[in-house]
N, C-alpha and C positions, 0 to 999 in steps of 0.2 A: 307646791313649789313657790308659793308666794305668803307675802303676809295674811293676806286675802283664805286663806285656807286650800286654794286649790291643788289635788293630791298629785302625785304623778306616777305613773304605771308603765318600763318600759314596752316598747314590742316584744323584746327578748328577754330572757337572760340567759350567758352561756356561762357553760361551766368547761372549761379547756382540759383535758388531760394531764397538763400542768399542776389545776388544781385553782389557775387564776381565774377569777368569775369580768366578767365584761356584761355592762346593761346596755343594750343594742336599740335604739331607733335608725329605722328605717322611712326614710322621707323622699316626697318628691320633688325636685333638683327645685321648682317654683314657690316651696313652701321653708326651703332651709333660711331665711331669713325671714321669716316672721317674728312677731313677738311671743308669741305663743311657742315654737319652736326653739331659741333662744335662749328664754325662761327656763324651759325643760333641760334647755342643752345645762345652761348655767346651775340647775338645782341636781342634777345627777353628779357631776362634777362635783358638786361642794360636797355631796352623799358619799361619794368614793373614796374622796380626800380624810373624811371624817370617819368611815369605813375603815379606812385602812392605818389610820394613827393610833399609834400605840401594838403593832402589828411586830410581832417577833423577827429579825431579818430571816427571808427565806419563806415567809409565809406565805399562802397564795393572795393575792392582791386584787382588789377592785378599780376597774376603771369604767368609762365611758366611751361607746364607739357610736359614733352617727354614719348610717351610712344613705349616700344617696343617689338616685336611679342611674344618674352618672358612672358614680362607683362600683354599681354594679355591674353594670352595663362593660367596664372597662376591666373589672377584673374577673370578667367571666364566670360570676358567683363563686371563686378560689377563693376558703375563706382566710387563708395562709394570704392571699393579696389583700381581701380586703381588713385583715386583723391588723397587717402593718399600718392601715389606717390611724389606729387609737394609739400611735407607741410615739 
């Protein structure tokens, strides 16, 4: 995720019924602003973006969802709540 070489691996990855994929980190509400957390957020992001250009309209689509114990906590692990997250 960085110049530095280091890789990155989400927690997840979903695949929706849809057909649209989401790469999922799951963090502790203490750790969402670190550098390292950030990094990651910043490098899935630009992977998604880069993913999905040049994408026929209609396609299934990549994004990025972070979620954290907050989130979880408040949408009672629905993952229909916590997907509106990433949109």
């Amino acid at each position: 995720w960085t110049e530095c070489g280091h890789r990155y691996e989400p927690d997840f990855v979903v695949v929706e019924t849809s057909g649209d994929h989401l790469l999922v980190e799951v963090k502790a509400d203490r750790d969402l602003n670190s550098v390292d957390v950030r990094a990651k957020r910043e490098a899935a992001q630009r992977w998604a973006t880069y993913a999905n250009d040049g994408l026929p309209s209609g396609s299934p689509r990549w994004s990025y969802l972070l979620i954290s114990e907050t989130d979880l906590r408040e949408a009672k692990e629905d993952w229909a709540a916590l997907r509106k997250l990433a949109q």
